[in-house]
C-alpha positions in Angstrom: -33.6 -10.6 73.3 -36.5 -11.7 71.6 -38.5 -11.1 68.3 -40.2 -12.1 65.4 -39.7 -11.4 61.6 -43.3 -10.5 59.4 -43.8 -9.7 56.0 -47.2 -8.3 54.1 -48.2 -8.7 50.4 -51.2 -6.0 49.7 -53.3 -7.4 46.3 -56.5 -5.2 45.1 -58.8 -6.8 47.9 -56.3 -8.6 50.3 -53.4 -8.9 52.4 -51.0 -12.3 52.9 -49.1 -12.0 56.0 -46.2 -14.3 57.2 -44.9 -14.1 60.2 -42.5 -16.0 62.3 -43.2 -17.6 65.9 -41.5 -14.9 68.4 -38.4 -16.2 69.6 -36.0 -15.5 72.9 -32.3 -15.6 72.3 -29.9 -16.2 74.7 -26.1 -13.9 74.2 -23.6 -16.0 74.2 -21.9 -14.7 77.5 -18.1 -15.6 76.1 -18.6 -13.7 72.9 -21.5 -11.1 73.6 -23.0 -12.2 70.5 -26.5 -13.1 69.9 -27.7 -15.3 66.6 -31.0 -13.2 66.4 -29.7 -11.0 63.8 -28.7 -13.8 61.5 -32.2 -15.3 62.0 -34.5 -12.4 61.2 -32.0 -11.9 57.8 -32.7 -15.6 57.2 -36.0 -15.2 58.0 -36.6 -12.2 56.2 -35.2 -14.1 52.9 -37.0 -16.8 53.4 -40.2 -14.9 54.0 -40.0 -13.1 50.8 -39.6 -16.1 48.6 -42.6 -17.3 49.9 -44.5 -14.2 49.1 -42.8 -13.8 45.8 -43.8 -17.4 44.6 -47.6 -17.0 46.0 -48.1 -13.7 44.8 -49.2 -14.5 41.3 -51.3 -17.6 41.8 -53.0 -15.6 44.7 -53.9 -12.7 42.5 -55.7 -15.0 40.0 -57.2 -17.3 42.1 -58.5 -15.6 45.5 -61.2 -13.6 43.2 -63.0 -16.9 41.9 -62.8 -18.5 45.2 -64.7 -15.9 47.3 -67.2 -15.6 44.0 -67.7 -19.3 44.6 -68.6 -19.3 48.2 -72.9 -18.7 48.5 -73.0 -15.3 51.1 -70.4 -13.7 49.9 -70.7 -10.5 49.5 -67.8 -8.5 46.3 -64.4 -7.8 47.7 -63.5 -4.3 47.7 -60.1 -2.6 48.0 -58.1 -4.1 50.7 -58.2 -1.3 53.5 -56.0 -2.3 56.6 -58.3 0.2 58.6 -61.5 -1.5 57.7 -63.6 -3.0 60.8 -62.3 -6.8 61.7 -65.3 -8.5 62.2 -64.1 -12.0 63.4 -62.1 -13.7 65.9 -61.3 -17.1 65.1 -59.4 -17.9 67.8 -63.1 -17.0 69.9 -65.2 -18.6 66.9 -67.3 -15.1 67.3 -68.2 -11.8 65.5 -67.2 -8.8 67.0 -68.9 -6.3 64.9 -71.8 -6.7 62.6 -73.8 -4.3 59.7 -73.9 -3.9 56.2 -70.6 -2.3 55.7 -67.3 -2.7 54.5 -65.2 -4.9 56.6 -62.1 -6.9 56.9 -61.4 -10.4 57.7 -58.9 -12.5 58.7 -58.7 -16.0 57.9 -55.7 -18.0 59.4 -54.5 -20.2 56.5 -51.6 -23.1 56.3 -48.2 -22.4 55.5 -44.5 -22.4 56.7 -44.3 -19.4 58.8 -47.7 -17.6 61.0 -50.0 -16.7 58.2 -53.4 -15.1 57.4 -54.8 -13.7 54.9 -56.9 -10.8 55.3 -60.2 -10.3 52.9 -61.9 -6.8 52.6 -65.9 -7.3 51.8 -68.6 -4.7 50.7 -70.4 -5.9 53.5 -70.3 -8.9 56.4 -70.8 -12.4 54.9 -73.1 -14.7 56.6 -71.6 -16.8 59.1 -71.8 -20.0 56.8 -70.6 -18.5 53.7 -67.3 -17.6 56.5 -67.2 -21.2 57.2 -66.8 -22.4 53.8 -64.7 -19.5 52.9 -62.3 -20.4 55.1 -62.4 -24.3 53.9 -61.9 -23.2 50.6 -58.9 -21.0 51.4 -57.3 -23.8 53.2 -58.0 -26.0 50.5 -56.4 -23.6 48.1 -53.4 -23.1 50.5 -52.9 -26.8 51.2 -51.7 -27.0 47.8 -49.6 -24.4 47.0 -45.8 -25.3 46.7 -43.6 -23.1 49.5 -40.2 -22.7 48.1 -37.7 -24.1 50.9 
């Protein structure tokens, strides 16, 4: 058996998703039992006081940081459907134009995370790049609960 646990926080113009690394269990063969279920609960819990404890200081900041990133173009409701434009992982657009789009931005923290940003339109590639240091900059300092 194998699985991971993921949680998502929706704000006005983002999404925070944490996720764990997807994990094989083995069933014990003497008991038949399996401790996936007790991680996912476990992971679940500790997933949720992450969100909980980012959610505020998120909210307030993430508006002020984009603002302060030259390129950027206004945030606009967060939209799960919207067009993701870049791949990190392939340091590449994959769609371009002057419409609303959504981007993902891996960012540091106990468990898998991004954080997804809805734009009016595509930001220049630089204003991307220091973006996405400023995000990490914000994220290096926030205090994970345990």
């Amino acid at each position: 058996m194998s699985g991971s646990t993921k949680r998502e926080w929706v704000g006005d113009s983002f999404a925070l998703t944490l996720e764990t690394a997807c994990i094989s269990f083995a069933v014990d063969p003497d008991t038949g039992r399996s401790p996936e279920q007790e991680f996912h609960r476990e992971a679940a819990r500790r997933i949720e006081r992450a969100l909980a404890a980012v959610r505020d200081p998120l909210a307030r900041e993430i508006p002020g940081i984009v603002a302060g990133v030259r390129g950027t173009p206004p945030l606009v409701r967060y939209d799960a459907k919207l067009p993701a434009v870049f791949d990190f992982n392939r340091k590449e657009f994959l769609a371009s134009g002057n419409r609303a789009c959504l981007i993902r931005f891996p960012i540091p923290a106990p468990e898998c995370a991004t954080l997804g940003l809805c734009f009016a339109a595509l930001p220049d590639p630089a204003a991307i790049e220091d973006l996405k240091q400023a995000l990490r900059t914000f994220f290096e300092k926030v205090e994970w609960p345990a």
